[in-house]
C-alpha positions in Angstrom: 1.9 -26.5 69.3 5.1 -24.5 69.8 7.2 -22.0 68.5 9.6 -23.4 65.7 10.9 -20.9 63.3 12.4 -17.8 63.8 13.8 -15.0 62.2 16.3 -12.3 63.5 16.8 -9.1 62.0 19.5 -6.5 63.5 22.0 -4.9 61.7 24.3 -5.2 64.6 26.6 -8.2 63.9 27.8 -9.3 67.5 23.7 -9.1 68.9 22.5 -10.8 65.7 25.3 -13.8 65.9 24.4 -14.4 69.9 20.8 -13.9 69.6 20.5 -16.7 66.7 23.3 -19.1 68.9 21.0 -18.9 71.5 17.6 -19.5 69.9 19.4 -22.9 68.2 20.7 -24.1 71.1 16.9 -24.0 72.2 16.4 -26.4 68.7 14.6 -23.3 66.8 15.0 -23.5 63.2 16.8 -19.9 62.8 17.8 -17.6 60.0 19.0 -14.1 59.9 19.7 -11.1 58.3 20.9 -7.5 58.8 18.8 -5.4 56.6 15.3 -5.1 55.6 15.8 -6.3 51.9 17.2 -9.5 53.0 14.2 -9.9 55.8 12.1 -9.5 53.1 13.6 -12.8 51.2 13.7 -15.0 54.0 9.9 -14.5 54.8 9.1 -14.9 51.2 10.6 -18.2 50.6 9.7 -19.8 54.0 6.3 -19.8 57.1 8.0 -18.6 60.4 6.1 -18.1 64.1 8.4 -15.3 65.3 10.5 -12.4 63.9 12.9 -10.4 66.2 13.2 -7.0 64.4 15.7 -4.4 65.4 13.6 -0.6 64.8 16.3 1.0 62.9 18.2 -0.6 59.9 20.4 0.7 57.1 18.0 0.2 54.5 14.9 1.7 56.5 12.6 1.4 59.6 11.1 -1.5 61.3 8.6 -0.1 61.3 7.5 -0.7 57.4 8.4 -4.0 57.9 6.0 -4.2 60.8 3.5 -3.2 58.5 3.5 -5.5 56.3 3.7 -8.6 58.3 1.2 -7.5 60.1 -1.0 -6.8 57.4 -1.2 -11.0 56.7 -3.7 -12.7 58.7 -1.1 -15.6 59.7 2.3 -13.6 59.4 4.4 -14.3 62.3 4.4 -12.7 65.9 7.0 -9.2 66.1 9.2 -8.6 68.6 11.4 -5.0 68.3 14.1 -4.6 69.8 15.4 -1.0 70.5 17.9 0.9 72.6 17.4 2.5 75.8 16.5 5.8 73.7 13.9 4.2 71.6 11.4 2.8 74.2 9.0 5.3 73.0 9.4 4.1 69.7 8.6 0.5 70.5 6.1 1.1 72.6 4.4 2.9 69.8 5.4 -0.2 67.5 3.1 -2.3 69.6 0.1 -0.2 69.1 0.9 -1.0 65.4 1.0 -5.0 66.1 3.8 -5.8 67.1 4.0 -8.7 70.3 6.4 -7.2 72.3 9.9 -5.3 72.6 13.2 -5.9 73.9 15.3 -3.2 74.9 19.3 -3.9 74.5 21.4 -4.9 75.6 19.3 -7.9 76.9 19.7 -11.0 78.3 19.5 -14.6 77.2 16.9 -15.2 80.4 15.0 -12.5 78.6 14.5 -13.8 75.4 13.5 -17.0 76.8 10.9 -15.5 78.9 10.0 -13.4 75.6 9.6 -16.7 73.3 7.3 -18.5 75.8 4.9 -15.3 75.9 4.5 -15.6 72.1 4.5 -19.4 71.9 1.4 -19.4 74.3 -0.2 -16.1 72.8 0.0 -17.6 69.4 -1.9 -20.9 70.3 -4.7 -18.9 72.0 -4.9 -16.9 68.9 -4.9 -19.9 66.0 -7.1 -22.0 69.0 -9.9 -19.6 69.0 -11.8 -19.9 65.8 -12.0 -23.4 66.0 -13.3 -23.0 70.1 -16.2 -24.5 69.8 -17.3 -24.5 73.5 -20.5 -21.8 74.7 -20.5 -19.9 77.9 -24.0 -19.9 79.1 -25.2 -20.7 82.6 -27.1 -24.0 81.5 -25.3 -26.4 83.8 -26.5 -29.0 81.4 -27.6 -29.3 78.1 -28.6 -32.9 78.4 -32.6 -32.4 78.6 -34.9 -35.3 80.3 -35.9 -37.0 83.1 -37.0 -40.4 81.1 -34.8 -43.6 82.4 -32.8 -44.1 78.7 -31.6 -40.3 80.0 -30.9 -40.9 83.3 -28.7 -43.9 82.4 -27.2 -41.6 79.8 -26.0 -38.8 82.3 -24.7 -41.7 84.5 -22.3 -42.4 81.7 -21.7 -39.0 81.1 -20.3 -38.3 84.4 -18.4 -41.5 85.0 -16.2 -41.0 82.0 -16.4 -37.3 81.9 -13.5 -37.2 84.5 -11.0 -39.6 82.8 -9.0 -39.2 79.5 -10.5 -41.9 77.8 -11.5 -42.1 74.0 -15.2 -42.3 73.8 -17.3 -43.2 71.4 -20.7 -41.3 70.8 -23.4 -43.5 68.6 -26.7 -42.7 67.8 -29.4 -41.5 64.6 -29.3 -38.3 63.4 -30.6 -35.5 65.5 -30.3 -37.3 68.9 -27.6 -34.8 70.2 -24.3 -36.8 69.5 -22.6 -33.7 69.7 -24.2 -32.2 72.4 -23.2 -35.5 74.7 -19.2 -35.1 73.8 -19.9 -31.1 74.8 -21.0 -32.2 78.2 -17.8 -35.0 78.4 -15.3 -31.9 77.7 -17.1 -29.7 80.0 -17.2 -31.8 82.8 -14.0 -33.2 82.3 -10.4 -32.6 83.6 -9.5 -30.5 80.2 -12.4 -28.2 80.2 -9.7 -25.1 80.6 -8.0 -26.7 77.5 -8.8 -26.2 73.8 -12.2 -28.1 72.4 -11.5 -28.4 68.8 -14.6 -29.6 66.6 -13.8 -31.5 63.0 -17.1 -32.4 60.9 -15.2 -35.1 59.2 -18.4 -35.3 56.7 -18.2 -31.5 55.6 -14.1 -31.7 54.6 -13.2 -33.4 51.2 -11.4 -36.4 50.9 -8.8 -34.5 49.0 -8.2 -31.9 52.0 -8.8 -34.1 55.0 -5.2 -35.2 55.8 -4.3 -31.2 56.0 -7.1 -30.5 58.3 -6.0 -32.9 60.9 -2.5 -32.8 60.5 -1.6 -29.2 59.1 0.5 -28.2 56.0 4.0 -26.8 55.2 4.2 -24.0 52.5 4.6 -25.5 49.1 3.2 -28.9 50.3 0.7 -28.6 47.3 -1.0 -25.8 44.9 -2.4 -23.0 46.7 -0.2 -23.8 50.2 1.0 -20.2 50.5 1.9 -20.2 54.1 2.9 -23.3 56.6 -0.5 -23.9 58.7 -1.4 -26.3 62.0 -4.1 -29.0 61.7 -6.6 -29.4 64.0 -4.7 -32.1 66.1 -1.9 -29.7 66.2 -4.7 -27.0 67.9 -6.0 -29.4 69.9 -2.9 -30.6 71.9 -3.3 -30.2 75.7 -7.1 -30.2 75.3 -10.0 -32.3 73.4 -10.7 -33.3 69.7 -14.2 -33.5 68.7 -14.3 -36.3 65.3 -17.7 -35.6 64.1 -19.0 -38.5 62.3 -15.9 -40.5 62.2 -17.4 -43.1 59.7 -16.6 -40.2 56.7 -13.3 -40.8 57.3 -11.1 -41.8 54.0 -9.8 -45.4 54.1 -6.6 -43.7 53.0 -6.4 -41.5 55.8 -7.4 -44.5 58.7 -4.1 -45.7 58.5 -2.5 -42.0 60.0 -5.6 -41.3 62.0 -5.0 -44.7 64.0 -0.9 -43.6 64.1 -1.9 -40.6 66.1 -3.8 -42.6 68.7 -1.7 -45.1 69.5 1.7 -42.9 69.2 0.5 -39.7 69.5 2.5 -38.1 66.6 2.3 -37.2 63.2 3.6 -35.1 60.5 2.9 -31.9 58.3 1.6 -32.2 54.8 4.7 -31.8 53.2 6.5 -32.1 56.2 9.2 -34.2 57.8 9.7 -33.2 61.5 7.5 -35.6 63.6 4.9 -33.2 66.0 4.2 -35.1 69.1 0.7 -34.3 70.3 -1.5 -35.2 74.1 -4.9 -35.2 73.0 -8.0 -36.3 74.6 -10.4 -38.2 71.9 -13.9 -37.9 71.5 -15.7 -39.2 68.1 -19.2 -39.5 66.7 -20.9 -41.3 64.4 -24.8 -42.1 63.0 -23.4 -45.5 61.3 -23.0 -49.1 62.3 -19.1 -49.2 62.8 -18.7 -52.7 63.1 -21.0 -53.2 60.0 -19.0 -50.5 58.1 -15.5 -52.8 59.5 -17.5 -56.2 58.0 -17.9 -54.1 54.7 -14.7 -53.4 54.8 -15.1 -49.5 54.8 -13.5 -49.0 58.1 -10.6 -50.5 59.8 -11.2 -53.3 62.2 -8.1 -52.0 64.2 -9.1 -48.0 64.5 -12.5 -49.1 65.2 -11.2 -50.9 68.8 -8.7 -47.9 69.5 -12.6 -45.7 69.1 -14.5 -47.6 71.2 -12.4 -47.6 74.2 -15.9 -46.2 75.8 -19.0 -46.5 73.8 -22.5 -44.4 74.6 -25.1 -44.7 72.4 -27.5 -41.8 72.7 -31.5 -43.0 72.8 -33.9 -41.9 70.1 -36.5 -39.8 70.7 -39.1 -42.5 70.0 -38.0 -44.4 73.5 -38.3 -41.4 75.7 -41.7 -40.2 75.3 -42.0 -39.1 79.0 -39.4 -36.4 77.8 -41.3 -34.7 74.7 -43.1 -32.7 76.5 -40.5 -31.4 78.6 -38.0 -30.6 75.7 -40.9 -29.3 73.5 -41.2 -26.4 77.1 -37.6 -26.5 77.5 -37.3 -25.3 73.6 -40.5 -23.2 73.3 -39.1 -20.9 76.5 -35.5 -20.9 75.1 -36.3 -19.7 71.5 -39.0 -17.4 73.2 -36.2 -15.9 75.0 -33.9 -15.5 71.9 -35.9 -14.3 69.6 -37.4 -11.6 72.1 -40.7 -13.0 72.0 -42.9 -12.7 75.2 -44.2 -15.8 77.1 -46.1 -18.1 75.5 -47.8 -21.6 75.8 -49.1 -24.7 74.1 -52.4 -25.3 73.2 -53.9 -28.4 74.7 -54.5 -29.5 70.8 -50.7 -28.8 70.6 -49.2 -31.0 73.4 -51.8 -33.8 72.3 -50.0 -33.5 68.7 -46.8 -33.1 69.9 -47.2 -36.5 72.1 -48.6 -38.2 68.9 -46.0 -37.4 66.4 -43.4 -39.7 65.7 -40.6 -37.3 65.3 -38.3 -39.3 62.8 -35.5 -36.2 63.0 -35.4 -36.9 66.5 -34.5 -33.8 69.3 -33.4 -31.8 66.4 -36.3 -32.1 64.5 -38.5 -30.8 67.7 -36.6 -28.3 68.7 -36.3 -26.8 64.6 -40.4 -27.2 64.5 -40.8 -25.5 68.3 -38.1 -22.2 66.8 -40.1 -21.6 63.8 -43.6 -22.0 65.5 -42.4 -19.4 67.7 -41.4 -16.8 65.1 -44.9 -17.4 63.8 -46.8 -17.3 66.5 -49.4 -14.4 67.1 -48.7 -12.1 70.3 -51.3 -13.0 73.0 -51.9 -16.8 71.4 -51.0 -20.3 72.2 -49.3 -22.6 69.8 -51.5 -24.6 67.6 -50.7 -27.9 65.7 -50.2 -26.1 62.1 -47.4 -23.8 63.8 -45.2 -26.9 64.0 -46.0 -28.6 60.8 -47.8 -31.4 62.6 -51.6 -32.9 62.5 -53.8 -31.9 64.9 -55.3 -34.2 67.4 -58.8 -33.8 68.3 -59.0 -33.0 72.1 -62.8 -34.8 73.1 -64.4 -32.7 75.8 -65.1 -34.0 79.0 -68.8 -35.2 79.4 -70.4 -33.0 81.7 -71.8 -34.7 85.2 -75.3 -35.4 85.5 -76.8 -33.4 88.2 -79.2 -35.6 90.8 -82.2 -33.6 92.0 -82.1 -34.0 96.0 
């Protein structure tokens, strides 16, 4: 994602004229103006990343302008540009929003520098609320010493290192997601953006803009140009939870983007070019949904470049336990609740249950057992919502009489 329209806004003929020369001969889409009142038009009719705004005009300040762009949640980045008299003034303009300042007469080298500052400061800024990745000390999440989990985390840390698309399988609550967390963390990109996209939470209707972004006016209720999640993610890692939701409609562009890496805007017709690392999930039978003919036999092969399929609970039993601890200490912890154990009961029921909701299931049962639990006692059986298995004493020895 980069910086790719711009507006200028100086009063000063000769400085406007170079300024916006320069910016197009760097292929930014440019338009200018030399008073507020025209300003105000251009952002009106049109999304733009950057304005350049000179702090005095022959209408008003810069500064009102200031205010009101940065009143918008996604108005464009301010730069002010002042005279050697006015750094004051600027400086104080920053402290109001604005980016930056530039004090003339500047040079082109400065601008440059200027534009690079903002392009990067901008993609943190639109990056963060879809970063989906935690900072804790856990150096894994991956829970188990059982041999399906073993073989797991070998897959895990072969791949990890690499670019390749990978493609995460497995029933609901096994920890799909948690598997492509520990693939980005580990992997080369782990500095880069993580972008998450729960392809079964977005409607058909607004899928395409949420990978590929929008221009404004592309459809009713488009009010401002925005950058899909692709767009977001370029340098870094994509996240496509549960892939299988995806619209047949919208296969065709998703598989474009994987092969060429490029796409374009809602609305659009400049073609973005995007380097994105792949990881996808899914609870269904792909090559089931491709004989169906509810997924494409083509973007199902560019998917499953690597394929993991995460274990059910059911074929780890040695691990229960362990999880069940791992889970009663962590929620313990979070919820500011002393130390506390299993009953002997407990772990018997825990072992015994069948746990159809998988690692998710446990670990919701072990969170809410431990809110209810009563200071000083060990979990029982009816904490988590499970039978009780009866625990037969052990027969006392006989004693022999010498």
């Amino acid at each position: 994602m980069a910086i790719e329209k711009i507006v200028v806004v100086d009063d000063e003929m000769m400085i406007r004229k170079a300024l916006e020369t320069q910016l197009r001969n760097k292929r930014y889409s440019v338009a200018s103006t030399g008073d507020l009142k025209g300003a105000r038009k251009i952002l009106a009719r049109d999304s733009f990343d950057l304005v350049f705004l000179d702090l005095r005009l022959p209408d008003g300040e810069g500064t009102d302008l200031l205010e009101e762009i940065t009143a918008k949640t996604d108005g464009p980045m301010v730069v002010m540009m002042t005279g050697y008299g006015s750094v004051e003034s600027a400086v104080s303009c920053m402290q109001m929003g604005a980016f930056d300042y530039v004090v003339k007469p500047f040079s082109f080298d400065q601008i440059e520098v200027v534009v690079d500052k903002v392009a990067s400061f901008d993609k943190m800024r639109r990056v963060t609320k879809y970063y989906v990745e935690e900072s804790d000390s856990r150096s894994s999440d991956i829970v188990g010493e059982s041999e399906p989990i073993e073989k797991l985390k070998n897959l895990v840390s072969k791949v990890a290192k690499t670019e390749a698309t990978v493609l995460v399988t497995g029933e609901n609550g096994t920890g799909k997601e948690l598997v492509a967390r520990e693939l980005y963390r580990n992997s080369m990109l782990a500095k880069q953006p993580y972008i998450r996209v729960n392809c079964a939470a977005i409607s058909e209707t607004l899928m395409e803009s949420e990978f590929f972004g929008h221009e404004k006016g592309a459809f009713t209720g488009a009010t401002e140009r925005r950058e899909g999640r692709f767009e977001l993610a370029d340098g870094g890692t994509i996240l496509l939870d549960e892939i299988s939701e995806i619209a047949p409609s919208l296969q065709a562009k998703l598989l474009r983007v994987l092969q060429e890496k490029e796409f374009e805007r809602v609305g659009g017709n400049k073609t973005i070019q995007v380097k994105v690392r792949v990881l996808a999930t899914t609870n269904r039978n792909l090559l089931k949904e491709v004989e169906e003919g509810n997924f494409r036999e083509d973007l199902y092969y560019r998917l499953n470049v690597f394929p993991i399929a995460v274990p059910p609970l059911r074929v780890r039993e040695s691990d229960i336990l362990l999880l069940a601890n791992t889970f009663l200490e962590r929620h313990a912890k979070r919820h500011g609740i002393g130390k506390i154990a299993f009953s002997k009961n407990c772990e018997k029921a825990i072992l015994a249950h069948d746990w159809p909701g998988n690692v998710r299931e446990l670990e919701n049962a072990l969170e809410r057992a431990v809110i209810l639990a009563d200071a000083g006692k060990k979990i029982e059986p009816d904490l988590l919502g499970i039978k009780s298995v009866t625990v037969k004493p052990k027969p006392k020895s006989k004693r022999t009489n010498p």
